[in-house]
FILO-322898 format. One record per residue (C-alpha): z, y, x. Coordinates in steps of 0.25 Angstrom, whole numbers, padded with zeros to 4 digits, always signed. Layout:
% residues N
ZYX;...
//
This chain:
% residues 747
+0321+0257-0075;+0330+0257-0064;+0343+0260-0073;+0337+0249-0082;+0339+0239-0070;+0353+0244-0067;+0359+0241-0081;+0353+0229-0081;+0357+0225-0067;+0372+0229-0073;+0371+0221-0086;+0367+0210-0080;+0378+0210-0070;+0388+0211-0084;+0381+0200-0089;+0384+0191-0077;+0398+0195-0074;+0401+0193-0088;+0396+0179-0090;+0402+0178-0075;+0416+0181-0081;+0416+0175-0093;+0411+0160-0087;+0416+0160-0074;+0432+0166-0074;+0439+0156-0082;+0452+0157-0074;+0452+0173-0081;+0467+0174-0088;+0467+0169-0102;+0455+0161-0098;+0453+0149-0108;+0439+0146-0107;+0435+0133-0110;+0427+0126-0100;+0412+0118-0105;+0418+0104-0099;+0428+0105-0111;+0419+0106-0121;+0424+0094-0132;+0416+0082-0132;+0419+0078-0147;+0415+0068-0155;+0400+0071-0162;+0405+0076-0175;+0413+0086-0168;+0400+0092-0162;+0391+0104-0166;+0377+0108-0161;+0376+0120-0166;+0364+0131-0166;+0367+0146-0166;+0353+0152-0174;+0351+0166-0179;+0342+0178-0178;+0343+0187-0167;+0353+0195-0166;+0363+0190-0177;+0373+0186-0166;+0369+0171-0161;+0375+0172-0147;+0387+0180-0151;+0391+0170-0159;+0390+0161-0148;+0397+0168-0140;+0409+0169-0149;+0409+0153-0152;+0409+0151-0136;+0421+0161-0135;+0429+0156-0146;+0426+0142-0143;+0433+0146-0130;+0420+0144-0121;+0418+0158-0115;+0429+0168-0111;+0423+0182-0116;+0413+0185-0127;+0400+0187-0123;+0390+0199-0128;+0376+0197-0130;+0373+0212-0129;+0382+0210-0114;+0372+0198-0111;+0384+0190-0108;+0384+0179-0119;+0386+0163-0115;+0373+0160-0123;+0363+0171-0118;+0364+0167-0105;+0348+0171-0102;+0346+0185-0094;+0336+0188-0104;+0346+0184-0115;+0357+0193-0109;+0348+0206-0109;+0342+0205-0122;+0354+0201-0131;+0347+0188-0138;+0345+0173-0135;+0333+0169-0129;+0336+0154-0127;+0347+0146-0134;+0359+0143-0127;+0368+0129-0129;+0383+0130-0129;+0394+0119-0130;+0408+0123-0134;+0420+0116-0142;+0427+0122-0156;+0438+0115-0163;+0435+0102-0160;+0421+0104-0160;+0410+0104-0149;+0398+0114-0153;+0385+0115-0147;+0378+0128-0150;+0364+0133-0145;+0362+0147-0147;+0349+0151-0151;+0340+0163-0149;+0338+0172-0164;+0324+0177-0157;+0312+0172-0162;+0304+0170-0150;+0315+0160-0147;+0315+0152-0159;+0312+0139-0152;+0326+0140-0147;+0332+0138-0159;+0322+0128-0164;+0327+0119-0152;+0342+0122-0152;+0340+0117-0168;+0334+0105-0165;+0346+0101-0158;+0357+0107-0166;+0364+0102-0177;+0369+0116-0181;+0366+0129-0183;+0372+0143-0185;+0364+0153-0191;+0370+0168-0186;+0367+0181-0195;+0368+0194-0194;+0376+0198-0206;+0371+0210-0209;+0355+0205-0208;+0356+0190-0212;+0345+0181-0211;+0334+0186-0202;+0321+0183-0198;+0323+0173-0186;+0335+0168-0195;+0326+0161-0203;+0318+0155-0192;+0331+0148-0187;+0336+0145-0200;+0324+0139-0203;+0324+0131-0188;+0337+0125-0193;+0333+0120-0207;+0320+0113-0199;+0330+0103-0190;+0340+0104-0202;+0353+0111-0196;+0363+0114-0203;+0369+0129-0201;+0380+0137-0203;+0379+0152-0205;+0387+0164-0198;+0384+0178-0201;+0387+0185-0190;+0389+0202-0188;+0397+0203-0200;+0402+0216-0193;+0391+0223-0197;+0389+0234-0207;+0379+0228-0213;+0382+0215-0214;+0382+0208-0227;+0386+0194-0230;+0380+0193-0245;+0367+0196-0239;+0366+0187-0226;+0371+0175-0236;+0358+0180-0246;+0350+0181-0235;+0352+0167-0229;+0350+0163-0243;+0337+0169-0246;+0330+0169-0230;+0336+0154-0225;+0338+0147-0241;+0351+0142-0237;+0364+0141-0245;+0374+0150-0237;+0388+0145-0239;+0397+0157-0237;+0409+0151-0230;+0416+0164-0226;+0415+0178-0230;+0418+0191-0220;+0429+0200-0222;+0427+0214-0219;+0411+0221-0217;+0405+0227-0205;+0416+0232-0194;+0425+0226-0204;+0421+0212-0204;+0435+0207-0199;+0435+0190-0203;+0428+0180-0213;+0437+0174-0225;+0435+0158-0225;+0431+0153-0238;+0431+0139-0234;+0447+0140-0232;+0449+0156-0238;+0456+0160-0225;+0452+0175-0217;+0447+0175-0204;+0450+0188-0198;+0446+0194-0184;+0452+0204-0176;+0442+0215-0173;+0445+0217-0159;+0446+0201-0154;+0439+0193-0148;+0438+0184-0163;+0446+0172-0155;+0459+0174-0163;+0457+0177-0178;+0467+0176-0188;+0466+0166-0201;+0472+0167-0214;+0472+0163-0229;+0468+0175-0237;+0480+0182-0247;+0480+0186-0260;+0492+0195-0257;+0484+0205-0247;+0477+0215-0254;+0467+0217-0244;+0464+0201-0247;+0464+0201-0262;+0449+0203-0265;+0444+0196-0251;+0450+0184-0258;+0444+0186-0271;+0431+0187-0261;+0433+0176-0255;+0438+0168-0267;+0425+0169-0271;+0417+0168-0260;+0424+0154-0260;+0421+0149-0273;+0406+0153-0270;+0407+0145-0257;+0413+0132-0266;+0403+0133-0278;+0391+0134-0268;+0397+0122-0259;+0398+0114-0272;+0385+0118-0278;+0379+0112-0263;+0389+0099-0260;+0388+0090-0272;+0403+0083-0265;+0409+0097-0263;+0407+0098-0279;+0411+0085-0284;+0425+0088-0276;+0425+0104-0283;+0423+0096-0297;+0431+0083-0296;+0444+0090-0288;+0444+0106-0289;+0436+0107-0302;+0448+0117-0306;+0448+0126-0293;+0435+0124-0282;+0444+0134-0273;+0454+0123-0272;+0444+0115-0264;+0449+0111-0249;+0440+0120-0239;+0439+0106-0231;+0432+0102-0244;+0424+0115-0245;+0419+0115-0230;+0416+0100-0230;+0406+0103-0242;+0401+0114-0235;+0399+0107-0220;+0390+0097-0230;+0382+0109-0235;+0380+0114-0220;+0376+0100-0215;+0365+0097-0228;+0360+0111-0226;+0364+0114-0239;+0370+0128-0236;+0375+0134-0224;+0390+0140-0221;+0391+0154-0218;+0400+0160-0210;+0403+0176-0206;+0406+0184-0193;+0405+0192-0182;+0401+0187-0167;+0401+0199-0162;+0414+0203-0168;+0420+0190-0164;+0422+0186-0180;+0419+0173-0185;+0415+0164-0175;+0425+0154-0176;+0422+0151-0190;+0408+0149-0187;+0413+0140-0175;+0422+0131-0187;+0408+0133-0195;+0401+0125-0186;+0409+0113-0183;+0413+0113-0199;+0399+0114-0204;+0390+0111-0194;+0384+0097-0192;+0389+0086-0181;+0378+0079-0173;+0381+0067-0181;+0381+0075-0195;+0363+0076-0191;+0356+0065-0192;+0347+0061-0180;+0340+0049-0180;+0340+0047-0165;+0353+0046-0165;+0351+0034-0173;+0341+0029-0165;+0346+0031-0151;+0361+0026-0155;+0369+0029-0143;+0359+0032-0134;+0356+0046-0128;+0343+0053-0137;+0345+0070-0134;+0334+0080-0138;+0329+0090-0126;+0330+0102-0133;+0330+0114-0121;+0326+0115-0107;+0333+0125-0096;+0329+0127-0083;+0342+0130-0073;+0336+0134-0059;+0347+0124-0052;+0348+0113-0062;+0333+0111-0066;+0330+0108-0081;+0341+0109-0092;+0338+0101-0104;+0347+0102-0118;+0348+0089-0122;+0355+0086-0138;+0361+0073-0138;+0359+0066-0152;+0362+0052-0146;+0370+0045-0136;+0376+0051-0123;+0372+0060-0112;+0375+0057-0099;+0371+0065-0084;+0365+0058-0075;+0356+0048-0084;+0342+0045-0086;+0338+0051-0100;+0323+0047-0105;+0315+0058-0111;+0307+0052-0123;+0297+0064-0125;+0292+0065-0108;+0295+0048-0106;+0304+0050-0093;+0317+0048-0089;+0326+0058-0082;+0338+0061-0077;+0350+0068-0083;+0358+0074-0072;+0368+0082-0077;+0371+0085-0092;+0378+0099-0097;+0386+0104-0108;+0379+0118-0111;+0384+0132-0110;+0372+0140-0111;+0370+0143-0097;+0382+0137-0091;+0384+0122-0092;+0395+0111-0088;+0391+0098-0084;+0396+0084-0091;+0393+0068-0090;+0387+0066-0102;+0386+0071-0118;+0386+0064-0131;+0378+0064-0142;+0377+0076-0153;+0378+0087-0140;+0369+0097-0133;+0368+0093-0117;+0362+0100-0105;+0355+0092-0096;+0350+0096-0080;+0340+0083-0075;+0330+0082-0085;+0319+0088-0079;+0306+0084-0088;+0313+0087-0104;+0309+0096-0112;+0314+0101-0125;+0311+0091-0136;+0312+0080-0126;+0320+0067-0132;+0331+0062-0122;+0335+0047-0122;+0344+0038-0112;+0332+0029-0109;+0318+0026-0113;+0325+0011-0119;+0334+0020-0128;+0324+0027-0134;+0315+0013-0135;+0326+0010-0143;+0329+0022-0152;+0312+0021-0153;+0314+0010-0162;+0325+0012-0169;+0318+0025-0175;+0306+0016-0178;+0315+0007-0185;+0316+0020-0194;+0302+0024-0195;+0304+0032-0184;+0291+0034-0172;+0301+0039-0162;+0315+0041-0156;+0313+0056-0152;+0317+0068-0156;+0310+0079-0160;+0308+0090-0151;+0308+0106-0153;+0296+0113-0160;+0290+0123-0152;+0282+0134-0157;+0268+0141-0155;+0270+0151-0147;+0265+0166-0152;+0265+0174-0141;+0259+0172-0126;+0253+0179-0113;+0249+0177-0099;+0260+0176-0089;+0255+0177-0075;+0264+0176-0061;+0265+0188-0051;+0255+0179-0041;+0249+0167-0042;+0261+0162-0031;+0271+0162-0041;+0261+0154-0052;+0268+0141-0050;+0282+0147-0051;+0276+0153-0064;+0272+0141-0069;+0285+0133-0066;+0292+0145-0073;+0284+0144-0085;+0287+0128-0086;+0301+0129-0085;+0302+0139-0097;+0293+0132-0107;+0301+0118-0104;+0313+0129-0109;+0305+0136-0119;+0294+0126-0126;+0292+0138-0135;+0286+0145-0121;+0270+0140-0121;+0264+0141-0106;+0249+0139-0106;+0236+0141-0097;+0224+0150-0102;+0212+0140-0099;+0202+0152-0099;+0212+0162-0089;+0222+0152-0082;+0232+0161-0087;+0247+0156-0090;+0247+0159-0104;+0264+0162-0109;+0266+0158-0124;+0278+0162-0131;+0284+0164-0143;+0286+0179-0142;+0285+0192-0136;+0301+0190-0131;+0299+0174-0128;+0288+0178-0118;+0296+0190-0112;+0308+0180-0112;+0298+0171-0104;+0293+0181-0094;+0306+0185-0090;+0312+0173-0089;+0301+0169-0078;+0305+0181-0070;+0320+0180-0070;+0321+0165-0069;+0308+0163-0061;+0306+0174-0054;+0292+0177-0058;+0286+0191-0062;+0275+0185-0070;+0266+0195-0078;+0263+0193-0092;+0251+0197-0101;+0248+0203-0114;+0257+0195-0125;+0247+0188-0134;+0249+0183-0148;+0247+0167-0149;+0236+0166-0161;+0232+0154-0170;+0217+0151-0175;+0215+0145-0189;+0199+0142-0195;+0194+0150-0206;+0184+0139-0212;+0180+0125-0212;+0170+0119-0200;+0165+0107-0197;+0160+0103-0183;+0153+0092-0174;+0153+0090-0160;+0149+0078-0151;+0154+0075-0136;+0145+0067-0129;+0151+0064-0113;+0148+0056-0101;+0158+0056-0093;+0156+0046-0082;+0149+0033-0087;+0157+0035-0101;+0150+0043-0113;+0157+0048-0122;+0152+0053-0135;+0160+0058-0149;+0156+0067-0160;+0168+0074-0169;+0165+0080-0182;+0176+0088-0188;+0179+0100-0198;+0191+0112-0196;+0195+0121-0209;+0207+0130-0211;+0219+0124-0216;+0227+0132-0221;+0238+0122-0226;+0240+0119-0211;+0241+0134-0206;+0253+0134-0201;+0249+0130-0188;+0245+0117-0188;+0232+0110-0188;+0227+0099-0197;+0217+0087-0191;+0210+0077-0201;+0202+0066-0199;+0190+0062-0209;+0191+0047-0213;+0178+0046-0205;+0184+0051-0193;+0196+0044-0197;+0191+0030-0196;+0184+0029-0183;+0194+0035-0173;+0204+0027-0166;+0217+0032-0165;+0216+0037-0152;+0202+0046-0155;+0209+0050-0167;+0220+0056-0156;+0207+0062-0148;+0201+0067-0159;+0215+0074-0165;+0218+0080-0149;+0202+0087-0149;+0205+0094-0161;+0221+0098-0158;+0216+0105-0145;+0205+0111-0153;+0216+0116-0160;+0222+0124-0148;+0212+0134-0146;+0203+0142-0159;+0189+0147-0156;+0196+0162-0158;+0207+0165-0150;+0208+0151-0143;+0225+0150-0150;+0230+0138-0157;+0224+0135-0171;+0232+0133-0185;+0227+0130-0199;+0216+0122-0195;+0211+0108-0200;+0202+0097-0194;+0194+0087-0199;+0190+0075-0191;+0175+0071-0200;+0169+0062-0188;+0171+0055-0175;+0160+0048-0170;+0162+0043-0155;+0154+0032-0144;+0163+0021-0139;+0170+0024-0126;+0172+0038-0130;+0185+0044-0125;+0195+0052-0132;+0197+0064-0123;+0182+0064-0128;+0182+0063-0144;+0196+0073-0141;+0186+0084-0135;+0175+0082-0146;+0185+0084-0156;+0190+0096-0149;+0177+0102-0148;+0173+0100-0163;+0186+0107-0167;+0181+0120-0159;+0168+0121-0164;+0173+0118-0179;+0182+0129-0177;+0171+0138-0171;+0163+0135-0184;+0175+0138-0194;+0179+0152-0190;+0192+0156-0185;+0204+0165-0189;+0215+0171-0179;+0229+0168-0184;+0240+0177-0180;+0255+0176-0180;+0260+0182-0189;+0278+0185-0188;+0289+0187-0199;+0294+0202-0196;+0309+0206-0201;+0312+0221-0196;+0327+0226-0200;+0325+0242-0199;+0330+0254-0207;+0324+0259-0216;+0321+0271-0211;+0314+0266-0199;+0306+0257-0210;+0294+0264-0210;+0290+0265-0196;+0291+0249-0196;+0283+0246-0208;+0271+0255-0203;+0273+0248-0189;+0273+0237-0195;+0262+0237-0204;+0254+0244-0189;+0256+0228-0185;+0249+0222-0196;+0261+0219-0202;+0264+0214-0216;+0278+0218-0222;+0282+0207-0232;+0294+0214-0237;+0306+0224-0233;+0319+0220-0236;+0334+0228-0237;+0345+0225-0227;+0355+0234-0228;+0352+0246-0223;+0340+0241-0216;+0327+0237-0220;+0321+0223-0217;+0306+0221-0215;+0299+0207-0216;+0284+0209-0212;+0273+0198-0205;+0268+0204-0194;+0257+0198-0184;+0264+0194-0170;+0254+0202-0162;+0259+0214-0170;+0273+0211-0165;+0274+0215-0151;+0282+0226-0147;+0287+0226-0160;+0302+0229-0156;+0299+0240-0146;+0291+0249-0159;+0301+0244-0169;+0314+0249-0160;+0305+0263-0159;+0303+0263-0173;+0317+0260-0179;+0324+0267-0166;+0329+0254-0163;+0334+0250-0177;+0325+0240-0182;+0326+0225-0179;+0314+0213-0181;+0312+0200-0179;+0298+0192-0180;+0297+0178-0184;+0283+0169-0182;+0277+0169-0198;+0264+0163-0199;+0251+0164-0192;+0239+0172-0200;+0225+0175-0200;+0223+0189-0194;+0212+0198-0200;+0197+0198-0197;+0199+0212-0189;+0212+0209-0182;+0204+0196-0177;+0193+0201-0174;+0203+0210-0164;+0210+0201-0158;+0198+0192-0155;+0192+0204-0147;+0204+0207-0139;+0207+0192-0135;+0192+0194-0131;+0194+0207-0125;+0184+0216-0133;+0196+0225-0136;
//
């Protein structure tokens, strides 16, 4: 233990004198770092909010890394294994080698000025990525070459499509044996339905991978294999070098798959083929050919590909002229608030830090209008107005202060003490008056945008301090980090006055734990790590309840007559309310409101378990109330009548229930499928890859934990997973009947 301690005191020390050096000696020989306050300010066509998404481990934050360093922003490569990168900047991050939290960063390439976010591949920390997406206009998908698309690929692959971001493709680790760029391309195909649209292909496999050929403009891209990748030579391939001659024939028809398939997709780009190069396609200008393809990108029609390796500093600066080719302006999206707002300031809140010196760091993107420090912004969701102090261009954690920003970029702003994430942003409460009837000229209820879906957490446990002295620091801890992490749910026990910790994961909640101790300073305790539930009905019931109440010379009497019944079209989560036409036609609009909040809160707490319920419908028959009767009355009549109606129809215990994908060898294949099946596990099909073996199996999340620990003792450390929320199911009579003795505390 104490060696333990030792190395980590020494790694730790490397990690801060590497980020040390690399940020803070710019007057080293040779030094050409460029500095955050020379960041281009460019005209809004010229700029690029872009997203870094894949699944973990395909090489996210290496390519990050790279673009900084190429882009001339950092003066030595970081190493995510060194826990020295710019983006990973959290302790938690730097000594377990993945992103936890997203990381904004603004740098400048060719004219350009790109805003990236780099996004955590975990799947605790999908909510990340949802809110970085929300704001971006652009994304790149990473893949491992060698496994394609994987399972949490899919999740933000599918994120992306959801706000409608175009994306462009790099397959990354094309150094590895196994790496395989038919089967990646089939794979996007299959897994994400997308059109891949091959715009270069490798040359060289595994440790020989040495460049790319270019078949926009048929030029090699070649790499030294001992550089750094800044300097890379460029050249026209030749018919004259043996060693070429079949490459080009490759690549020759590699190219005229890439034109055919652009021309079956952009109805312009195949007029121009037939009307001017009907006798040659390849004679088409590669301005013409990449101009059809950046249409194809923006319409989501198909997404470029492009190959490399971060790690081997090969093809990243491709991908860099990728993304200012192909990827859209902020212009190029269309936004109705920006219509609305005209030139005045409407920005989205969609990220809170907290700094110990500076308070509250709010992101802010700006879709209208210019931001400026020291203003008064209004806050559309909270009403209130606050004060922007000072206004930061980001640089994960380090950050250089400016006047002001314009619309299209990503800001970070110290003063705003009461925003949240989804918070809408404005100059004054008169501007958004104004843009409020401008959108209702359109049809339009509001001039807000829309904020972040958060959600249900699946995992949560007791979380206590070391003494009740330290309850309000806890507190205050807990606060801060669900205005960071609106995935993080914090809620009271109403039976034990326990602080109950809701998470999104068994890593999330560790993530959590340890950030209270670090940050905060507390050594709080955690309990048992409990699986968050859902409760559905098995049959119909119908019931009646009358509230009859005095409360000082006021009487108030209301009888609620109703009927619940399983809904399986609606099982997915949410809940369905109805109201009779009897029902219908007496209420008021505000009883119909009372009546609609007894039976939501009903809905919070099943008769079983007491968890959230799904899949269930209500119908209103009857509401029958004296005059003078208040709502928060007819609310609690309601509410009353749901319970006993779902006392009455019987209930069922619904678990969640995750998508596994387990890569193993296949002779460690047995031990993980009679381990698997040991969790209740169902295997829905085993797939080849390689030399490995992929497994795809539902299992129940309670059945999940520890999972890595037996799986690294099964495969001798060989086998990789990743789990992914499915669905929720009804669990078996017996395996209820369990549960509902150990929450009762017979077993």
């Amino acid at each position: 233990m104490i060696w333990e301690k030792y190395f980590l005191v020494l790694r730790c020390c490397r990690w801060s004198a590497s980020r040390f050096l690399k940020r803070n000696y710019s007057f080293l020989p040779g030094d050409d770092v460029k500095s955050l306050r020379s960041v281009i300010s460019p005209d809004v066509s010229k700029i690029r909010n872009i997203g870094i998404m894949a699944h973990i481990d395909a090489g996210k934050t290496t390519t990050t890394e790279r673009m900084l360093y190429y882009a001339g922003y950092i003066r030595a490569l970081g190493d995510v294994d060194d826990g020295d990168t710019v983006t990973d900047f959290m302790a938690q991050e730097r000594e377990r080698g993945i992103t936890i939290q997203s990381a904004a960063v603004t740098f400048d390439w060719k004219g350009h000025r790109i805003n990236l976010i780099d996004t955590p591949g975990h799947v605790d920390f999908t909510l990340e990525v949802e809110r970085a997406l929300r704001v971006l206009d652009g994304a790149v998908a990473v893949f491992d070459a060698s496994a394609g698309v994987e399972a949490q690929t899919v999740t933000v692959w599918r994120q992306a499509a959801k706000h409608h971001i175009p994306c462009v493709c790099f397959l990354n680790k094309m150094d590895k044996p196994a790496a395989d760029l038919n089967f990646s391309l089939e794979s996007i195909r299959q897994k994400l339905k997308a059109n891949p649209v091959l715009l270069q292909i490798p040359v060289g496999r595994g440790r020989n991978f040495s460049g790319v050929i270019d078949l926009l403009t048929n030029q090699r891209l070649t790499w030294k294999p001992t550089d750094d990748g800044r300097a890379f030579e460029t050249r026209r391939l030749s018919e004259s070098q043996q060693e070429e001659a079949a490459l080009l024939r490759e690549v020759r028809q590699a190219r005229m798959a890439l034109i055919e398939q652009v021309a079956d997709l952009d109805d312009e780009f195949a007029e121009l083929l037939l009307s001017d190069f009907s006798d040659n396609f390849d004679a088409v200008p590669y301005i013409k050919l990449r101009e059809a393809v950046r249409r194809l990108t923006l319409a989501r029609k198909g997404v470029p590909v492009l190959c490399g390796s971060s790690l081997r500093n090969k093809g990243v600066q491709p991908l860099l002229d990728a993304i200012t080719a192909f990827l859209p302006a902020p212009d190029e999206r269309p936004h109705d608030l920006v219509r609305w707002y005209k030139d005045d300031l409407c920005a989205l809140a969609f990220k809170v830090l907290h700094d110990k010196q500076r308070g509250p760091l709010v992101f802010l993107r700006i879709y209208s209008g210019t931001l400026r420090a020291q203003t008064a912004m209004h806050n559309i969701n909270r009403n209130s107005t606050e004060r922007l102090s000072r206004l930061l261009v980001p640089f994960a954690d380090q950050h250089v202060q400016i006047p002001s920003m314009t619309a299209g970029n990503i800001a970070l702003t110290v003063g705003l003490k009461q925003t949240v994430t989804g918070d809408t942003i404005v100059s004054s409460k008169a501007s958004a008056a104004a843009a409020a009837r401008r959108a209702q000229t359109d049809g339009r209820t509001g001039a807000v945008l829309s904020g972040v879906e958060v959600p249900d957490p699946v995992f949560f446990c007791t979380i206590e301090p070391p003494t009740m002295a330290k309850q309000a620091d806890l507190e205050n801890a807990l606060n801060n980090l669900q205005r960071e992490d609106p995935s993080l749910k914090v809620r009271i026990d109403p039976d034990s006055g326990q602080t109950i910790l809701c998470g999104m994961g068994e890593l999330h909640i560790e993530i959590i734990h340890d950030r209270i101790r670090r940050e905060y300073g507390i050594e709080t305790h955690l309990g048992p790590l409990q699986v968050a539930y859902r409760e559905t009905v098995l049959h119909r019931a119908a019931a009646v309840d009358t509230l009859d109440r005095a409360v000082g010379e006021r009487r108030h009497v209301v009888t609620v007559e109703l009927a619940v019944r399983p809904d399986r079209d609606h099982a997915d989560g949410s809940r369905r309310l109805t109201f009779a036409e009897e029902a219908a036609g007496t209420l008021s609009e505000g009883m119909r409101e009372a009546v609609e909040n007894g039976v939501h809160s009903s809905y919070l707490q099943g008769p079983l378990l007491g968890s959230p319920l799904q899949g269930v419908s209500t119908l209103i028959q009857r509401v029958n109330m004296e005059a003078g009767t208040s709502p928060a009355m007819v609310s609690a009549c309601a509410s009353r009548c749901v319970l006993k109606a779902l006392r009455l129809a019987g209930g069922q215990v619904l678990e969640p229930v995750m998508s596994m994908e387990v890569t193993v060898e296949e002779q460690h294949l047995g031990a993980v499928l009679g381990d698997l099946a040991q969790r209740r596990g169902t295997v829905r099909d085993i797939r080849s890859r390689q030399d490995d073996k992929v497994l795809l199996a539902s299992v129940p999340l309670a059945e999940t934990r520890d999972y890595s620990t037996v799986l690294r003792t099964l495969t001798s450390g060989k086998a990789t997973f990743s789990l992914e929320l499915d669905t929720y199911e009804a669990m078996s009579a017996h395996e209820q009947n369990t549960l509902l003795k150990r929450m009762a505390g017979l077993l």
